[in-house]
NUROKE-533074 format. One record per residue (C-alpha): residue in one letter; x, y, z. Coordinates in steps of 0.5 Angstrom, whole numbers, m for minus. Each point is the difference from the previous one (the first is absolute). Layout:
<r A&X X&Y Y&Z Z>
...
END
This chain:
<r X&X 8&Y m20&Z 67>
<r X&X 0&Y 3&Z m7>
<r X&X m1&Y m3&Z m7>
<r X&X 7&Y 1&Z m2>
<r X&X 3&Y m4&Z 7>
<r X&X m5&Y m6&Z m2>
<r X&X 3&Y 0&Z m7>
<r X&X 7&Y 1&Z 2>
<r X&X 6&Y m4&Z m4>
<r X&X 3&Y m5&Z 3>
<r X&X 8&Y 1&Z 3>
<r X&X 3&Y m2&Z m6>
<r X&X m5&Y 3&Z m5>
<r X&X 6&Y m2&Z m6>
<r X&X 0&Y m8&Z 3>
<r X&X m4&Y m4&Z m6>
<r X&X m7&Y m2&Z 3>
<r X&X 0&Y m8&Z 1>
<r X&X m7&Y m3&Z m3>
<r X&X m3&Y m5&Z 4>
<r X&X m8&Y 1&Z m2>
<r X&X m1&Y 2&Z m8>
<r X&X m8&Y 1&Z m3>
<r X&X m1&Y m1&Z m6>
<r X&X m6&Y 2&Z m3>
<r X&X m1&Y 1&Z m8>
<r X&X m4&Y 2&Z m6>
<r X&X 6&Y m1&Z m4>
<r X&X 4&Y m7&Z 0>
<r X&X 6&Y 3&Z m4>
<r X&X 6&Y m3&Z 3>
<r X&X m4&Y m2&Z 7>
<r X&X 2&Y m7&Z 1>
<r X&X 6&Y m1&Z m1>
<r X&X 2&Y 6&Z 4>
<r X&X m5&Y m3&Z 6>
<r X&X 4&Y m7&Z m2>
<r X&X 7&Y 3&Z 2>
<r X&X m3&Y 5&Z 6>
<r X&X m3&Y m7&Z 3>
<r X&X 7&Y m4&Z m1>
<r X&X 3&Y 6&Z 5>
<r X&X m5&Y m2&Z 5>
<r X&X m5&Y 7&Z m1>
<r X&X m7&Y m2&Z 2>
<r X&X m5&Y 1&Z m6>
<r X&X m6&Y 4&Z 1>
<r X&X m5&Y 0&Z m5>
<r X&X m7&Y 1&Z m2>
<r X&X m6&Y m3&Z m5>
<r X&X 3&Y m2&Z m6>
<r X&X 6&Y 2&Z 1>
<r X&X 1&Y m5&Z 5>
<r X&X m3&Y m5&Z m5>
<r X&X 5&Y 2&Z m5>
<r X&X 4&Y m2&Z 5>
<r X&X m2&Y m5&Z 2>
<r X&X m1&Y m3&Z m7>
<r X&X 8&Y 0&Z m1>
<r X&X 1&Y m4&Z 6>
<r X&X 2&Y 6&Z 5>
<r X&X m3&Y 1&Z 7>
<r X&X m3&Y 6&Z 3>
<r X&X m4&Y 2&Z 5>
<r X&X m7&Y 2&Z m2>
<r X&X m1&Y 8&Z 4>
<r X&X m6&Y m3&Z 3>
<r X&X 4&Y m4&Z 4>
<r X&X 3&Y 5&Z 2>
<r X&X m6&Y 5&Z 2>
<r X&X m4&Y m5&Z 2>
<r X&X m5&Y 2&Z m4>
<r X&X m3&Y m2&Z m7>
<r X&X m1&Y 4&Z m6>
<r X&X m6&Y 3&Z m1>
<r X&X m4&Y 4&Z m5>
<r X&X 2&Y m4&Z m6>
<r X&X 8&Y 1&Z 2>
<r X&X m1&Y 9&Z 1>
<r X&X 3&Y m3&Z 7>
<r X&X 6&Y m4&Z 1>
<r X&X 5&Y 5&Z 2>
<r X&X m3&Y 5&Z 4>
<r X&X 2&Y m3&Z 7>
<r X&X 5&Y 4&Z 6>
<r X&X 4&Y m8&Z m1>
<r X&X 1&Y 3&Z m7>
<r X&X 1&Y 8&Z 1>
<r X&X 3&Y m1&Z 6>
<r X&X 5&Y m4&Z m2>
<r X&X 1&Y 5&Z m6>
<r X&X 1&Y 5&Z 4>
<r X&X 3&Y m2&Z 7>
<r X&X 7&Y 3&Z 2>
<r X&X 3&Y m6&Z 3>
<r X&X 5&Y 3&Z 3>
<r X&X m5&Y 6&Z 4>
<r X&X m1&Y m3&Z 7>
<r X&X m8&Y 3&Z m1>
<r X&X 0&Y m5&Z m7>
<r X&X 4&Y m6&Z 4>
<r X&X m6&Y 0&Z 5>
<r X&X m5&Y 0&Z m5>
<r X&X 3&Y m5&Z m5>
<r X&X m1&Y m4&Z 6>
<r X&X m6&Y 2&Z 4>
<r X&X m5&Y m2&Z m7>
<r X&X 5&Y m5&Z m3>
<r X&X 2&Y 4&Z m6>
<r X&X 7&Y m2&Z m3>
<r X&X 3&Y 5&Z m5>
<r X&X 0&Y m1&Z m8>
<r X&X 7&Y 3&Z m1>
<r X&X m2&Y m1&Z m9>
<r X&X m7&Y 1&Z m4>
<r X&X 0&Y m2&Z m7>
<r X&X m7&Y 3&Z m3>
<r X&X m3&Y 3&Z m7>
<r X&X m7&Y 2&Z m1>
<r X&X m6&Y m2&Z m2>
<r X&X 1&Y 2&Z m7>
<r X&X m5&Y 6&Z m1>
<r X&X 4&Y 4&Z m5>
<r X&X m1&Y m7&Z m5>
<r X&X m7&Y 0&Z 2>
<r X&X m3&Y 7&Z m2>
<r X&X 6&Y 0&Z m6>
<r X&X m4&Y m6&Z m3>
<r X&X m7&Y 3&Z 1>
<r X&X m3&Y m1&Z 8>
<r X&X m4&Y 4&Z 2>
<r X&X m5&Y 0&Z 6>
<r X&X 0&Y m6&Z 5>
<r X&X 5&Y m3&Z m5>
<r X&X 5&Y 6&Z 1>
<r X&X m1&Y 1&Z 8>
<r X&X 2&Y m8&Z 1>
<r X&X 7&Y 0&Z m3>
<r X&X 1&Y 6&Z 6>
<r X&X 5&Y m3&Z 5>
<r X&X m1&Y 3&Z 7>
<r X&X 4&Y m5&Z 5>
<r X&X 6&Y 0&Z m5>
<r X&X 1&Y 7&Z m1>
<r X&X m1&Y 1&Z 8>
<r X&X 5&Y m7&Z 2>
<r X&X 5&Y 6&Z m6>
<r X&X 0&Y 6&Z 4>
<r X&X 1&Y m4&Z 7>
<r X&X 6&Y m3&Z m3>
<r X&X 3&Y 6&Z m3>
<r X&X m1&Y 4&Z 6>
<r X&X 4&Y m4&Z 4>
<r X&X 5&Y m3&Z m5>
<r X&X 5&Y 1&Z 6>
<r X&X m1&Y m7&Z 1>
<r X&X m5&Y m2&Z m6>
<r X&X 3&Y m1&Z m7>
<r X&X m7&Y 1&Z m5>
<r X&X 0&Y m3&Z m6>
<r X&X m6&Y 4&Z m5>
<r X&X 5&Y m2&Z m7>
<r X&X 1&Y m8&Z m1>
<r X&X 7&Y 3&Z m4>
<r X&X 2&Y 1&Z 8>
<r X&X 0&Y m7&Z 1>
<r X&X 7&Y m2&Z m1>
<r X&X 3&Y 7&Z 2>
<r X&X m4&Y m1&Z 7>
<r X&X 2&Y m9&Z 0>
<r X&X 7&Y 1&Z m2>
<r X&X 1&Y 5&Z 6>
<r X&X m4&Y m4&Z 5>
<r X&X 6&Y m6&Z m3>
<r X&X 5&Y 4&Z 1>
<r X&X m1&Y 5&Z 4>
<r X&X m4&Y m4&Z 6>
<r X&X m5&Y 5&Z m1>
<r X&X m3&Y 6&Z m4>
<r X&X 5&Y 6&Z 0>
<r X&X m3&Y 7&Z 3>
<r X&X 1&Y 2&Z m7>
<r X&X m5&Y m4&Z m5>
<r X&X m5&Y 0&Z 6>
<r X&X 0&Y 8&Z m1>
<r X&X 1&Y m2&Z m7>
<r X&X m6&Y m4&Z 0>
<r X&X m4&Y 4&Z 4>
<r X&X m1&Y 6&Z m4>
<r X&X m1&Y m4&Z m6>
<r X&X m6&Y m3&Z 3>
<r X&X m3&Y 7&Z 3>
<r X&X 1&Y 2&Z m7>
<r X&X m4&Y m7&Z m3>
<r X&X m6&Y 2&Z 6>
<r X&X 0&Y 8&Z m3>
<r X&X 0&Y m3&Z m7>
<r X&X m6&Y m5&Z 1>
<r X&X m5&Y 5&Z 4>
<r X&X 2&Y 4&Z m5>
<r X&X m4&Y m4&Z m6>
<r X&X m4&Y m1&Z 5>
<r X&X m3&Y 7&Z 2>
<r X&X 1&Y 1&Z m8>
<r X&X m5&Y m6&Z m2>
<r X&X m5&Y 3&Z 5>
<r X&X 1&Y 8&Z m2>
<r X&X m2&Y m3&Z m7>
<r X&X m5&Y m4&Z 2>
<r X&X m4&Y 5&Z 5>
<r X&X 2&Y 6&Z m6>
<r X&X m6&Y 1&Z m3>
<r X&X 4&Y 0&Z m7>
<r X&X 4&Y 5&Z 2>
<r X&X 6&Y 0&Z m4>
<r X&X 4&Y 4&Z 5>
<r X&X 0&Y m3&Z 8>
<r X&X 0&Y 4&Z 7>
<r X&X 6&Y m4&Z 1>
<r X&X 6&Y m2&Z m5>
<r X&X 4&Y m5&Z 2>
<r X&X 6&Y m4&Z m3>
<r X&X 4&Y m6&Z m1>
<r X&X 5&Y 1&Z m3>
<r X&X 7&Y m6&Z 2>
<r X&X 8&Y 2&Z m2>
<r X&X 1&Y m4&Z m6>
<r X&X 8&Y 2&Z m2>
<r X&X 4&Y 5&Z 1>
<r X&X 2&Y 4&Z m5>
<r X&X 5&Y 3&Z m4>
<r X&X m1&Y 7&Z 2>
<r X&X m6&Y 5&Z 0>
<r X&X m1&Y 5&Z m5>
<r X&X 8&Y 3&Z 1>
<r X&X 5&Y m5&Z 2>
<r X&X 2&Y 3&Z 6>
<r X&X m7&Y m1&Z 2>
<r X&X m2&Y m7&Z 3>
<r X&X m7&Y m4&Z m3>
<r X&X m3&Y m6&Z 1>
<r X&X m7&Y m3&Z m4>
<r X&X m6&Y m3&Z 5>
<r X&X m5&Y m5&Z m2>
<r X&X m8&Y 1&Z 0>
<r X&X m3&Y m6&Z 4>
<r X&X m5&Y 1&Z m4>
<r X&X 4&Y 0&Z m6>
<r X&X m2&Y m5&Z m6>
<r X&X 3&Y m4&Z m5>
<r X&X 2&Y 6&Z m6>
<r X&X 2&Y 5&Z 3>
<r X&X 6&Y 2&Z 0>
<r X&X 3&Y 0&Z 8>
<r X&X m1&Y m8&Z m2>
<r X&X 5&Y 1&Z m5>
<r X&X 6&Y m6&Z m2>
<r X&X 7&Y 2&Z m1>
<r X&X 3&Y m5&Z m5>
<r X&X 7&Y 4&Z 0>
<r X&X 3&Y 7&Z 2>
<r X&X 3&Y 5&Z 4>
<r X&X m5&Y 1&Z 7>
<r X&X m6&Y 4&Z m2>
<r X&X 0&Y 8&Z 2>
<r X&X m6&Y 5&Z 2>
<r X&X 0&Y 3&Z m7>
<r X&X 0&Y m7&Z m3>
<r X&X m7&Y m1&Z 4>
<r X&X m2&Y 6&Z m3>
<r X&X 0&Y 0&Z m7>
<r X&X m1&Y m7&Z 0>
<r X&X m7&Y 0&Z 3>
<r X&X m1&Y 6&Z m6>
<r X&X 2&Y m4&Z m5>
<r X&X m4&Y m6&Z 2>
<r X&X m6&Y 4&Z 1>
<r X&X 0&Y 4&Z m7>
<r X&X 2&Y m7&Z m3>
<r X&X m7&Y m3&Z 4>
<r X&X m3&Y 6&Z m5>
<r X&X 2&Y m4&Z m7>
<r X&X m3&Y m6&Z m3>
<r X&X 3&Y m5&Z m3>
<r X&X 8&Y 0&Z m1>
<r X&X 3&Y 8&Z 3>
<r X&X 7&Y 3&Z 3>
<r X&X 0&Y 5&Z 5>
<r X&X 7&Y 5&Z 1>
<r X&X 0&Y 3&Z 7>
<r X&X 5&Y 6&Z 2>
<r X&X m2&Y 3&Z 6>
<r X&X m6&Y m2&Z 2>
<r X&X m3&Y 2&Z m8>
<r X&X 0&Y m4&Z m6>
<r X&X 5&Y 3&Z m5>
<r X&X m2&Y m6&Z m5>
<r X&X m7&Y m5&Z m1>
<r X&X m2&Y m4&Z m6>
<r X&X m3&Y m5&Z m2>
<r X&X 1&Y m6&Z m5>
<r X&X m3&Y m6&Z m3>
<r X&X 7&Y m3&Z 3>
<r X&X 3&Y 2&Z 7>
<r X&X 7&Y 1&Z m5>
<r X&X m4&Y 6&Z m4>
<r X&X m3&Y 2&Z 7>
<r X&X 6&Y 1&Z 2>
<r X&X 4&Y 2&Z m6>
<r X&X m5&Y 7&Z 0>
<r X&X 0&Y 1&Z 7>
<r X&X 7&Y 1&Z 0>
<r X&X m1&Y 4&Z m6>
<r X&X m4&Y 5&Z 2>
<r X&X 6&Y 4&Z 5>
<r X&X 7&Y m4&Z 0>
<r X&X 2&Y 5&Z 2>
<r X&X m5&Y m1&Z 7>
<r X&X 0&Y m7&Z 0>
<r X&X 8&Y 0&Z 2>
<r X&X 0&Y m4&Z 7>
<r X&X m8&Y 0&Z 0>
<r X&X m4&Y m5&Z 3>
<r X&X m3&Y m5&Z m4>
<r X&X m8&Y m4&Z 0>
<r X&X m2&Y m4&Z m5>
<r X&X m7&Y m3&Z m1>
<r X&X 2&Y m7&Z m3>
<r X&X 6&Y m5&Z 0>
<r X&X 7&Y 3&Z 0>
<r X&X 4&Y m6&Z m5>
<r X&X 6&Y m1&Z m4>
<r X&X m1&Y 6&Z m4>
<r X&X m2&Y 5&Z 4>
<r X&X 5&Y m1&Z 6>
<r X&X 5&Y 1&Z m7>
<r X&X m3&Y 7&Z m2>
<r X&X 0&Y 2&Z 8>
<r X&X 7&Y m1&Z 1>
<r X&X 2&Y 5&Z m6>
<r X&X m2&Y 5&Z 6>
<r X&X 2&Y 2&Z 7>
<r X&X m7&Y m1&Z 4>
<r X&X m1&Y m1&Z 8>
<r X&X m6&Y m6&Z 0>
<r X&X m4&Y m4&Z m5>
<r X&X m7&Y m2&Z 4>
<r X&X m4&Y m5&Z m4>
<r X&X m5&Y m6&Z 0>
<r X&X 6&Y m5&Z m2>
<r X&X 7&Y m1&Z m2>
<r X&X 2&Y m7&Z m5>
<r X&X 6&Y m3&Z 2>
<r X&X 3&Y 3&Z m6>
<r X&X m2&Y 7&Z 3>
<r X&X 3&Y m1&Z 7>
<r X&X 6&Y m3&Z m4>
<r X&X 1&Y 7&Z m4>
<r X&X m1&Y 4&Z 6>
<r X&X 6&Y m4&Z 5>
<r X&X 5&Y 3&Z m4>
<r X&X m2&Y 7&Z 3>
<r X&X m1&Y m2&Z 7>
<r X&X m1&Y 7&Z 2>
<r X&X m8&Y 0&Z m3>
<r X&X m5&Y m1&Z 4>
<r X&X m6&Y m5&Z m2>
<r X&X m6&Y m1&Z 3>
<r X&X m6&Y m5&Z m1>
<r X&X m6&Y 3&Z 0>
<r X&X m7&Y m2&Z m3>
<r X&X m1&Y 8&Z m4>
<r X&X m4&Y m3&Z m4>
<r X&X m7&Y m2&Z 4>
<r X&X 3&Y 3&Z 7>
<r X&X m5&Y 4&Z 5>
<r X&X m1&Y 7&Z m1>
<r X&X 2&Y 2&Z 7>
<r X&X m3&Y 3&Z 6>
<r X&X m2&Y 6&Z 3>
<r X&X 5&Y 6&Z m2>
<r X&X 4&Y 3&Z 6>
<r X&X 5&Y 5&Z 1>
<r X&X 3&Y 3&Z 6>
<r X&X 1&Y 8&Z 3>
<r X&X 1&Y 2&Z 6>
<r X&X m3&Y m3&Z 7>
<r X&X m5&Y m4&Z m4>
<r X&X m2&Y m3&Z m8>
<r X&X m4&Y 2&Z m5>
<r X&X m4&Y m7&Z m3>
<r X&X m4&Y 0&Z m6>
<r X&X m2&Y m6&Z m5>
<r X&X 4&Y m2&Z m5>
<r X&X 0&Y 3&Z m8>
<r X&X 0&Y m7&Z m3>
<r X&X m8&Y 0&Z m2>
<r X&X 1&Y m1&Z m7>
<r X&X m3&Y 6&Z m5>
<r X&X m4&Y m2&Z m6>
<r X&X 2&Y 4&Z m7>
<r X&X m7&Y m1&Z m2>
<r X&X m2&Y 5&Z 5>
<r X&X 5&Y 6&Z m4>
<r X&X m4&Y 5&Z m3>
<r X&X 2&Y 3&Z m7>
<r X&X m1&Y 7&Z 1>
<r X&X 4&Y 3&Z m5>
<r X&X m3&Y 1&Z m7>
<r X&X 5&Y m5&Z m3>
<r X&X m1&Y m7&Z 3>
<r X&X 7&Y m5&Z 1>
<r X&X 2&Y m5&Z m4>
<r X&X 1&Y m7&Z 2>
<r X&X 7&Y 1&Z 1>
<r X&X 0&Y 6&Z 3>
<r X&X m5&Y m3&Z 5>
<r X&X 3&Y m5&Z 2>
<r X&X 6&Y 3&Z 1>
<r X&X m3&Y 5&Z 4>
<r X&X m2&Y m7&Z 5>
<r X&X 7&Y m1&Z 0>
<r X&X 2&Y 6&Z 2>
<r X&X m6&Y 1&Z 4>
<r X&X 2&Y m7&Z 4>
<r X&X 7&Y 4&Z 1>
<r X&X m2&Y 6&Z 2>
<r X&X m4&Y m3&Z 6>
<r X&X 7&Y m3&Z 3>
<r X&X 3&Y 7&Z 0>
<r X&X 2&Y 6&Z 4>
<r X&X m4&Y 5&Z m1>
<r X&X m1&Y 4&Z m3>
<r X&X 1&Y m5&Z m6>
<r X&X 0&Y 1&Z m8>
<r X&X 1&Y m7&Z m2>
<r X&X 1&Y 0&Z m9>
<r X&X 0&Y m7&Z m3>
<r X&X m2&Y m3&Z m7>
<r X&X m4&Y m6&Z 1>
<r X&X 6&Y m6&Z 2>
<r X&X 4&Y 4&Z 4>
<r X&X 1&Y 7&Z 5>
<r X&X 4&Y 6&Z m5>
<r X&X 1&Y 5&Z 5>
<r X&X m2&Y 0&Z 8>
<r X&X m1&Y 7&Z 4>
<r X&X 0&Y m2&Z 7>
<r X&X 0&Y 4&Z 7>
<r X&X 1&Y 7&Z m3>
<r X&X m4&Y 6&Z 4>
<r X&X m3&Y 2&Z m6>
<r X&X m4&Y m4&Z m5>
<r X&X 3&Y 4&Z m6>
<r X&X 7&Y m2&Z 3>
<r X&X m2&Y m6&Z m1>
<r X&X m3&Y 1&Z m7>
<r X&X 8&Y 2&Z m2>
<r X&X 3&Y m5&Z 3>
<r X&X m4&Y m6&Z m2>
<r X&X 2&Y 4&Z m7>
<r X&X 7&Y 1&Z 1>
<r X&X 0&Y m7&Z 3>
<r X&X m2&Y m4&Z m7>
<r X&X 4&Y m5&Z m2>
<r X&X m4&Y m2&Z m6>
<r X&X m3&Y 5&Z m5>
<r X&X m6&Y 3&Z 3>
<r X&X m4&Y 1&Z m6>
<r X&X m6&Y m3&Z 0>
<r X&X 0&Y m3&Z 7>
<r X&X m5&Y 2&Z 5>
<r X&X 1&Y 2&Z 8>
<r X&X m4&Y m1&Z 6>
<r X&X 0&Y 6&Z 6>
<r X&X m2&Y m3&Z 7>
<r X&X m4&Y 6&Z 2>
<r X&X m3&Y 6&Z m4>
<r X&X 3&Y 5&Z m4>
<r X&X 0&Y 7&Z 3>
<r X&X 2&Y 4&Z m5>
<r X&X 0&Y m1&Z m9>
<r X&X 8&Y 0&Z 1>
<r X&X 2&Y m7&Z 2>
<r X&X m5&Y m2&Z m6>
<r X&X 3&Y 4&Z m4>
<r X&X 7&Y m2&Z 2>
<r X&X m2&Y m8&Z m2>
<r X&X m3&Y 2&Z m7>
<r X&X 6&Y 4&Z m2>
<r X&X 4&Y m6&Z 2>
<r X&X m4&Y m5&Z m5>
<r X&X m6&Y m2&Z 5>
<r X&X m6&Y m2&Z m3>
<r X&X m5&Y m2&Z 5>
<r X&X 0&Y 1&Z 7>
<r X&X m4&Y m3&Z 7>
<r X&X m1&Y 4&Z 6>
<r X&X m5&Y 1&Z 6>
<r X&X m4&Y 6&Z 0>
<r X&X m2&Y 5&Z 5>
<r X&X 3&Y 6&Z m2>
<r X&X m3&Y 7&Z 0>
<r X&X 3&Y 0&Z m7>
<r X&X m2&Y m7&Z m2>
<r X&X m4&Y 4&Z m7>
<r X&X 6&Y 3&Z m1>
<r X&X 5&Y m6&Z 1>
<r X&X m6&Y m4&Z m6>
<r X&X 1&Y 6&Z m4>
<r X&X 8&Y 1&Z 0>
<r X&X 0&Y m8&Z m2>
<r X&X m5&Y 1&Z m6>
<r X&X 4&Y 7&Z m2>
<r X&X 6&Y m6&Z m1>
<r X&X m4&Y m4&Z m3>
<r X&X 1&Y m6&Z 5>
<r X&X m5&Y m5&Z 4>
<r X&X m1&Y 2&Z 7>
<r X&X m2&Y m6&Z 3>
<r X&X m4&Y 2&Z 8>
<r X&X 1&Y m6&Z 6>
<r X&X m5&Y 0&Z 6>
<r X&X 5&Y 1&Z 4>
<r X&X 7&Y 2&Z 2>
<r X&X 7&Y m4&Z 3>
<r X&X 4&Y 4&Z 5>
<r X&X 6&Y m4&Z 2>
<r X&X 4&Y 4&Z 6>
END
């Protein structure tokens, strides 16, 4: 006989499972006693474990301890308790197979028709700094083995890995007689997936610990849960959904807070996370405008009023429906000056109930929480292509202007360096190739994407909203010809930081001296495909 015969569903598959035997065993409490209360008012058997059976006893509800069932003790400081046939061949006994009826019989093994267990808490652990002994601890072996007996035979056991399923799987059981064939199978790919995810971060945490240091492991793993569904993908007819990392912390933007608005879109995401990271960039009060995935406007401001005030000046035109990421407190005034326009998102540390009260009048704008101003830079930068992924560590190293060099004879003034830092700190967040124009307060022309560097040159020119004299731009990689300089000079461009690494370096230093402009060399350069 055959695996497939020993594990054959019962005649009527669809008839509700009744629950006679229930173990129960649990790191997290949520929700645990009184959905144990109410299984042991319907006459379920409750079996538990350690101090999940303390837990229960301390609330008055009686258990059967597992040892008594196993007849045999925990050992090893409780690494053993549920590792028994008693357990596992209650778990995974069909008993409506002859061959299982015999052997539930034979070796007094009566069927557990519903396992309730959550793991030791091993993600928290290594989260909040384990390592070693401390780490290997918090990996459970007989929960995650107890999950997949159950979830295998979710024919006729119910498995809960989600205290959230209590109440579905009690109000079946309440009014159904039993568990449906529908949320056991339910039931059980949530909990194969909760085993997936688990062994992941454990083989993460190992990969890391025997790397050497080594950025870039032998076997990339990820953990990623279904957070929402979303309201669409890149294009309407194209359906989308966001994932949360497990090991995301608090401050990047999947951890988000809606306070109003219509459902989120893929594109949302993406322009929001742009504008976060670009607004994390800034110090003190800034604004960020993102249009498809590049920054169209960024100012800063001694008031998040004036940041955004100059922002939106810097391309009105771009910043129509526009993704918004402002680096302080939205307030009464602020929400005022955002609702003279037609703009997708406001994300932002906080919002008062002044704000919050403005923005209800356009219910349509979407308002995200979020703590821009001292939030995590982000991990890892990873990109999908055909069959595989391409990883790499983020760009978000902060770059020291001190480490600019002057090459050109005429050295910047004060305002034009800082607004070469400005345009500098833009530049990095935009498609290459960029050209990035600024005065010292605010982005004036914005190159993004083009094929060519002196496209970008004409663009960012063209784009100027502001006037342009005077002002300083900023290029992510070198010039590989005098023409895009010369565009930026005959536009009123006074200085210029860029990387080297030209062939044509000296004659890109001699062209800003033969314009009698500063050129300002960075250490290194800021592709952004």
């Amino acid at each position: 006989m055959n695996e497939t015969d020993l594990t054959s569903s019962p005649p009527d598959a669809d008839a509700p499972v009744a629950v006679g035997r229930a173990l129960l065993s649990v790191s997290n409490r949520e929700g645990l006693e009184p959905f144990a209360r109410a299984l042991a008012a319907l006459g379920v058997e409750l079996v538990s474990t350690g101090g999940t059976a303390k837990f229960l006893a301390e609330n008055g509800i009686a258990t059967t301890k597992a040892e008594e069932i196993t007849e045999f003790p925990e050992i090893f400081g409780g690494r053993v308790k549920t590792l028994h046939p008693r357990i596992f061949g209650g778990l995974l006994g069909n008993p409506d197979d002859a061959l299982h009826a015999r052997d539930f019989a034979a070796q007094n093994i009566r069927p557990i028709e519903l396992l309730a267990v959550n793991l030791y808490p091993f993600e928290e652990a290594i989260a909040s700094g384990a390592r070693g002994r401390a780490a290997i601890e918090k990996i459970d072996v007989g929960g995650p083995a107890m999950i997949r007996a159950a979830a295998k035979n979710h024919a006729h056991v119910a498995v809960i890995v989600d205290p959230a399923d209590y109440p579905v799987v009690l109000a079946e059981i309440q009014t159904l007689g039993g568990t449906s064939a529908a949320t056991r199978e339910r039931l059980a790919a949530k909990a194969f997936a909760r085993t997936a995810l688990y062994d992941s971060a454990i083989a993460g945490f190992f990969s890391r610990e025997t790397s050497g240091g080594d950025p870039f492991p032998q076997t990339l793993l990820f953990a990623f849960e279904k957070q929402a569904a979303l309201r669409y993908g890149e294009n309407p007819h194209q359906q989308a959904a966001v994932y949360r990392d497990r090991s995301a912390v608090p401050g990047e933007l999947v951890l988000y807070r809606q306070l109003q608005g219509k459902e989120l879109s893929f594109n949302n995401l993406l322009d929001a996370d742009s504008a976060v990271r670009l607004a994390r960039d800034f110090r003190g009060c800034a604004a960020v405008i993102v249009k498809h995935n590049n920054p169209c406007g960024a100012a800063v401001g001694e008031s998040v009023l004036e940041a955004f005030g100059r922002a939106f000046a810097s391309d009105p035109l771009a910043a129509f429906g526009g993704i918004i990421a402002i680096r302080g407190t939205v307030d009464g005034a602020v929400a005022s000056l955002v609702l003279q326009h037609f703009v997708e998102a406001v994300v932002a540390d906080d919002f008062t109930a002044e704000a919050k009260a403005a923005f209800e009048k356009k219910p349509n704008i979407r308002l995200l929480q979020l703590p821009v101003s001292n939030g995590p830079s982000g991990g890892p930068d990873w990109k999908r292509i055909g069959g595989g992924l391409l990883l790499q560590e983020a760009d978000d190293a902060s770059d020291d202007p001190a480490a600019w060099r002057v090459l050109s004879q005429r050295r910047p003034l004060a305002i034009e360096r800082a607004a070469c830092e400005l345009a500098w700190t833009v530049a990095r967040r935009v498609k290459s190739n960029a050209i990035v124009i600024a005065n010292a307060r605010q982005t004036v022309g914005i190159g993004a994407g083009q094929m060519s560097r002196v496209d970008s040159c004409r663009l960012a020119a063209m784009k100027a909203n502001l006037p342009i004299t005077g002002c300083s731009a900023a290029s992510d990689a070198f010039f590989p010809f005098r023409d895009g300089l010369d565009i930026l000079a005959d536009a009123g461009v006074t200085a210029v930081v860029a990387p080297g690494g030209s062939i044509r370096d000296a004659e890109i230093v001699a062209a800003a001296d033969d314009r009698k402009m500063a050129f300002l060399l960075a250490p290194r350069r800021h592709f952004r495909h």
